[in-house]
C-alpha positions in Angstrom: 4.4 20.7 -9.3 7.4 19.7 -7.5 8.6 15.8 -8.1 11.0 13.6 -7.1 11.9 9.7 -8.4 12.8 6.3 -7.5 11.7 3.3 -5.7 8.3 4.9 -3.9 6.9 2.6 -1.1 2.9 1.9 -2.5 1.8 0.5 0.9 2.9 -3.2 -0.5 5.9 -3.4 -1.7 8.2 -1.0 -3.6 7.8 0.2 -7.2 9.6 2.4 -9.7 8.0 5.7 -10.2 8.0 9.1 -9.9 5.5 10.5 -7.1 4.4 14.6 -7.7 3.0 17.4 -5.4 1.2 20.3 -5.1 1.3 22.2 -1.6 1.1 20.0 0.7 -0.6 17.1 -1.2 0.1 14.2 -3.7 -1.3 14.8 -6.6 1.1 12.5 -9.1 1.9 8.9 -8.2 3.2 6.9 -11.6 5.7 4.9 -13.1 8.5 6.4 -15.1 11.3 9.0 -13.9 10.5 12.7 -14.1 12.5 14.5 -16.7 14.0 17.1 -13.6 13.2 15.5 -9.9 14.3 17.3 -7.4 16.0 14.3 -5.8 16.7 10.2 -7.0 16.3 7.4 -4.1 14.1 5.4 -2.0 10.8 7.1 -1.6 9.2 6.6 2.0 6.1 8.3 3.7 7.5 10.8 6.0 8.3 8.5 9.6 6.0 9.8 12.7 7.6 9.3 16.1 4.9 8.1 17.9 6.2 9.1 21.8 8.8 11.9 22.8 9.5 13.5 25.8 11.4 16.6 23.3 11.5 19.2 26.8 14.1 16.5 27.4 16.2 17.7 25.8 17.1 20.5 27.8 19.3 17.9 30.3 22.5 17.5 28.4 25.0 15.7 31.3 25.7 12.5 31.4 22.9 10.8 33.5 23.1 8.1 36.2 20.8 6.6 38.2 17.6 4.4 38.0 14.4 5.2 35.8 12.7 6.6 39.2 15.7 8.9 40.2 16.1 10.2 36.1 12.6 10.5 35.0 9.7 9.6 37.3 7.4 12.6 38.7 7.7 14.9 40.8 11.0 14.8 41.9 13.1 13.2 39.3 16.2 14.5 37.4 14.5 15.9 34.4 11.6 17.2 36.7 13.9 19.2 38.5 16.0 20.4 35.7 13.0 21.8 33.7 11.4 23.5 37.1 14.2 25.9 37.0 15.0 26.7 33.2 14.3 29.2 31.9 11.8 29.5 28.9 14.2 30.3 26.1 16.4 27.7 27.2 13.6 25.0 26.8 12.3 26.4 23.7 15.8 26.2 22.2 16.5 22.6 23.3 13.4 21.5 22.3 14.0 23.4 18.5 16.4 21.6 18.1 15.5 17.9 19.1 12.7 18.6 16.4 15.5 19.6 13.8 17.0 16.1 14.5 13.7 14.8 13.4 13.6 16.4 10.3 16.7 16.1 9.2 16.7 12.4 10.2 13.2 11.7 7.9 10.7 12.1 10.7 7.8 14.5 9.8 5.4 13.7 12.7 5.7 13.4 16.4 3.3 12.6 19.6 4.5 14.9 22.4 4.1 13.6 26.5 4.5 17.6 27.6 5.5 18.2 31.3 4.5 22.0 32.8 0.6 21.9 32.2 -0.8 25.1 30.1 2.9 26.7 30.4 4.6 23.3 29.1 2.6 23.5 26.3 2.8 26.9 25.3 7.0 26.2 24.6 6.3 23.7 23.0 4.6 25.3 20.5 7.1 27.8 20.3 9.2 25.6 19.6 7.8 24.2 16.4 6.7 27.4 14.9 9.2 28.0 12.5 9.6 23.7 11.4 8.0 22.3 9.0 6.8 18.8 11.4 3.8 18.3 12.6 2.8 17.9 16.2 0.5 15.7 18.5 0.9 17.9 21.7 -0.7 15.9 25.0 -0.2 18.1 28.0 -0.6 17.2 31.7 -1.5 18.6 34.9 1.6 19.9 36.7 0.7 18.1 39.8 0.1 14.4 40.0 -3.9 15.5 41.1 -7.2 16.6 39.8 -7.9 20.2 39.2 -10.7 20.4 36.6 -10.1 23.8 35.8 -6.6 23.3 34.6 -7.2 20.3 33.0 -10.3 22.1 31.3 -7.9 24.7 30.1 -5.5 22.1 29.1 -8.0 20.5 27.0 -8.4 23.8 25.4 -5.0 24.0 24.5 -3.4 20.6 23.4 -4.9 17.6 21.8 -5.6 16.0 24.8 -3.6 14.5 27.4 -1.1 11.7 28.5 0.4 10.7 32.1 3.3 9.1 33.4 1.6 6.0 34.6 -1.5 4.8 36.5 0.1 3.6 39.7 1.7 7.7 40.0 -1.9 8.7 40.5 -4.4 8.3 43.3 -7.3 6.4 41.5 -9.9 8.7 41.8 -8.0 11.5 40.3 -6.6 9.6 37.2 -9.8 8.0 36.8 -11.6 11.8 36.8 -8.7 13.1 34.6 -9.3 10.6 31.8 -13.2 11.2 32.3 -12.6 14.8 31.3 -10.5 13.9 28.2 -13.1 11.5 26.9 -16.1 14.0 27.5 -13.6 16.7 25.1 -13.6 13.8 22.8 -9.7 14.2 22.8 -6.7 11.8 23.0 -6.0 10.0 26.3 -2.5 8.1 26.6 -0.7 7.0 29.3 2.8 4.9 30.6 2.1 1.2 31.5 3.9 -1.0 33.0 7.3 0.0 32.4 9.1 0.0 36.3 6.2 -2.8 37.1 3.6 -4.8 36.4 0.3 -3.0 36.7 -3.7 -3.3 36.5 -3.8 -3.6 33.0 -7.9 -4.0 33.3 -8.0 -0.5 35.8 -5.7 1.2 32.7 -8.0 0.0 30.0 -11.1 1.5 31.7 -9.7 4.8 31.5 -9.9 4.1 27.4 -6.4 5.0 26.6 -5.7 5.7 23.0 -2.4 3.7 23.1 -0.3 2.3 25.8 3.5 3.0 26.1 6.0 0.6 27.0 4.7 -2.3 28.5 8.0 -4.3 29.1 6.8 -5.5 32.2 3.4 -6.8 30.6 2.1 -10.7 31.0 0.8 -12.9 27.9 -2.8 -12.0 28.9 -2.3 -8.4 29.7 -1.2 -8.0 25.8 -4.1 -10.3 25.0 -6.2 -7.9 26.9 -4.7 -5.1 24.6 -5.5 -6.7 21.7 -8.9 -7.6 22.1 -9.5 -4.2 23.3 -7.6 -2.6 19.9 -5.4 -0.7 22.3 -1.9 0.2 20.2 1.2 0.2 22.1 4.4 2.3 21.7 7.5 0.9 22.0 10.9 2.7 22.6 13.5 -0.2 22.6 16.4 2.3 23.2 15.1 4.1 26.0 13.9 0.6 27.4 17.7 -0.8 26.9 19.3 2.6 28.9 17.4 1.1 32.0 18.4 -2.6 31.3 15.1 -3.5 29.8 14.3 -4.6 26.2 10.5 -5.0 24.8 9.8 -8.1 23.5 8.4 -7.5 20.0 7.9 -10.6 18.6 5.8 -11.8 21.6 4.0 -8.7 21.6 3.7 -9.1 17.7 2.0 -12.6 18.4 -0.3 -11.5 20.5 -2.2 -9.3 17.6 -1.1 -6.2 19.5 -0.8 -3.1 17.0 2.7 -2.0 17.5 4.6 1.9 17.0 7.8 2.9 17.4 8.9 6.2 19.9 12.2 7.2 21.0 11.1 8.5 24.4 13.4 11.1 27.0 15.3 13.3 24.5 18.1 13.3 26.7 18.6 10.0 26.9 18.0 9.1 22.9 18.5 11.4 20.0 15.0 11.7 18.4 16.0 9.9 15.2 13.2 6.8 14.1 16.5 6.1 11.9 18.3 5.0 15.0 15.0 3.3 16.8 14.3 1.0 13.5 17.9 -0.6 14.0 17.9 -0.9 17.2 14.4 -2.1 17.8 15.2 -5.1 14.5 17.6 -6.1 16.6 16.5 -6.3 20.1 13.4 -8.3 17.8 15.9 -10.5 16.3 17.0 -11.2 20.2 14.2 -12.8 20.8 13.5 -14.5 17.9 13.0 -11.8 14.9 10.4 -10.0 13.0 10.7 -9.0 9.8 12.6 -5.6 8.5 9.3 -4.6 6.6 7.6 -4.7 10.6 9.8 -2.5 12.4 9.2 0.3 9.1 5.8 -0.1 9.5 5.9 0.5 13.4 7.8 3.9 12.1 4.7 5.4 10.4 1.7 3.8 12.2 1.7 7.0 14.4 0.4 9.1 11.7 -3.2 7.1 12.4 -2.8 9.7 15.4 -3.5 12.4 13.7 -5.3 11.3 10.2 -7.2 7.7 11.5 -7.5 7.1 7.8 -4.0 7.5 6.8 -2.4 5.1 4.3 0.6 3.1 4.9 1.9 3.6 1.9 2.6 6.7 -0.6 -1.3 7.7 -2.5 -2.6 10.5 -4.4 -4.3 12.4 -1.9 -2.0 12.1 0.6 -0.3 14.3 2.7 2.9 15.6 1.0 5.3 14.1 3.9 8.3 11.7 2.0 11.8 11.1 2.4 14.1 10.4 -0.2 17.1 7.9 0.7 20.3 7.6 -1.2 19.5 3.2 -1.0 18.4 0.9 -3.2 15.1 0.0 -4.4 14.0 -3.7 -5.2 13.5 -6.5 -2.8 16.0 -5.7 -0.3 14.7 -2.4 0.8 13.2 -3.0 3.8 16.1 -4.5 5.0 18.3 -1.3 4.0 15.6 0.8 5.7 16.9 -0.7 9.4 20.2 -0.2 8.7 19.6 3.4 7.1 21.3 6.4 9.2 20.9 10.2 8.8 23.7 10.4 5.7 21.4 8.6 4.0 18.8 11.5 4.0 18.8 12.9 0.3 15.7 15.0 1.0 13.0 15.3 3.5 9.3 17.0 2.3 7.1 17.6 5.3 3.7 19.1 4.3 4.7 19.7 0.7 8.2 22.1 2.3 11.6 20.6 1.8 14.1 20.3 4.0 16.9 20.9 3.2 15.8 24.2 1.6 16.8 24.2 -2.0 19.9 27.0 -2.7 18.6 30.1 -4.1 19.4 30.1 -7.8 22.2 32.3 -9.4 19.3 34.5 -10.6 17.6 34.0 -7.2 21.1 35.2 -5.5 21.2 38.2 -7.9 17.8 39.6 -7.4 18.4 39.5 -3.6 21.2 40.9 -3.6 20.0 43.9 -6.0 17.1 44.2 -3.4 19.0 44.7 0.0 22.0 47.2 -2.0 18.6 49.1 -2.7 17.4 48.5 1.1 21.0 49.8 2.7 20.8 53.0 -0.5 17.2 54.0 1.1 18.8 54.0 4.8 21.5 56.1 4.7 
């Protein structure tokens, strides 16, 4: 069993303990310090970014222009830019926007992948050799209705999410979403970011969350609400375009919020970065409180495990992060103001990251084994 100890988040509040695992599960949650931890700090569940656009990443310039002309399909910027890379390239952009989560606490992401079946196969290059877990939603390549790609699609992802409902023609979007439903996969989709829209013609498609929603009214979160519709914000993204989301409002409204960073090249994928920046914008508009904005950091992970708990349990998965901050009742508020320094050690399904340093005895017998490796070659 592998442990580390601290002040370990219980769902509540934070208490001194020591939390233990096995794999890739918790198996040991208790009070006292172990006798060797692997690491000392504040103990958090592992974050889950809850919408990325990682193939972003590939567009490193500095970008100018308006939200249509950098990101909306078919013919914006990024659009462009990932028509004519080449796979490697993507794969290795994409690599390393997932690193950036890791390293930055994030064990969990929900993908928006661009390129239909092809799109989705680099992405899963990509994360072969990390240790995060990921929500991959493809899309048709085309803003139409082909059921055999979206069937295959289906096949390959874990369902599928859109750029936004006024993009498509209505009969197609509304076909698309019937598909994903009968698969009994996830749906998602933009709303109302550039504009107002139909927030009664995007809730019949039965969306699994909503992102964005900058432009929405008091009665289209209302409607969201009632109809238990989460919705992702991404303050940073939102603030690139001269937008900001107005949390607190949303907040008041019942609405279930989670926190994304969006277009990798416009925001480094770190939820560090998006919990500071999204307490403030909050605070802009009147505030919520720090212990919020952490808790919109790891309500994706009801993505992929509906029953999983806020806090750090025995039978959990074995995704924590270890913080060089201070436990007690100021946490929270040193949580969203935490950057990637602060990172003692993440664990994402039970594997550390960093990975420990072989041992002197380690180092030895590895080197003893390729001397006899080079002896049998020559």
């Amino acid at each position: 069993m592998q442990r580390v100890s601290g002040s370990y988040y219980d769902g509540r509040r934070f208490r001194e303990g020591t939390v233990g695992w096995e794999d890739d599960i918790v198996v040991e949650v208790r009070p006292g310090r172990a006798r060797t931890p692997l690491a000392e700090g504040l103990i958090v569940p592992g974050l889950w970014n809850a919408h990325t656009h990682l193939g972003d990443a590939i567009v490193t310039q500095e970008l100018k222009g308006t939200l249509e002309e950098l990101v909306a399909p078919p013919h914006g910027l990024k659009h462009r830019v990932l028509a004519k890379a080449k796979d490697a390239v993507v794969i290795a952009a994409m690599r390393r926007a997932m690193a950036t989560m890791v390293r930055t606490g994030t064990t969990g992401f929900s993908d928006f992948r661009e390129g239909g079946l092809k799109g989705l196969k680099l992405l899963y290059a990509a994360a072969a050799a990390l240790p995060i877990q990921g929500i991959a939603l493809g899309r048709p390549v085309e803003l139409s209705y082909d059921p055999r790609e979206v069937a295959a699609i289906l096949r390959a992802s874990d369902g599928i999410a859109v750029s936004s409902y006024i993009d498509w023609p209505r009969h197609a979007i509304e076909k698309l979403a019937a598909d994903v439903r009968r698969a009994k996969k996830i749906f998602a989709i933009h709303c109302s970011e550039r504009v107002r829209e139909d927030i009664d013609a995007v809730l019949d498609l039965n969306p699994a969350f909503l992102v964005h929603m900058v432009q929405a009214t008091d009665a289209d979160l209302e409607r969201c609400a009632d109809a238990d519709v989460p919705i992702v914000v991404c303050p940073r993204s939102n603030a690139f375009f001269g937008m900001t989301p107005d949390i607190p409002r949303m907040l008041g409204h019942g609405v279930e919020l989670r926190l994304g960073t969006d277009n990798a090249m416009i925001n480094t994928p770190s939820l560090l970065r998006e919990m500071e920046f999204a307490y403030r914008v909050a605070r802009m508009k009147g505030g919520v409180p720090a212990r919020e904005i952490f808790e919109m950091a790891l309500r994706g992970r009801r993505l992929s495990d509906s029953d999983a708990p806020s806090g750090i349990r025995v039978g959990a998965r074995a995704d924590l992060v270890i913080l060089d901050l201070p436990g007690g009742p100021n946490a929270f508020a040193s949580l969203v103001r935490a950057s990637a320094s602060d990172v003692r050690l993440v664990v994402s399904e039970g594997r550390l990251w960093p990975a420990p340093a072989p041992s002197v005895r380690d180092a030895s017998m590895i080197r003893g084994r390729r001397r006899g490796v080079e002896r049998s070659t020559r």
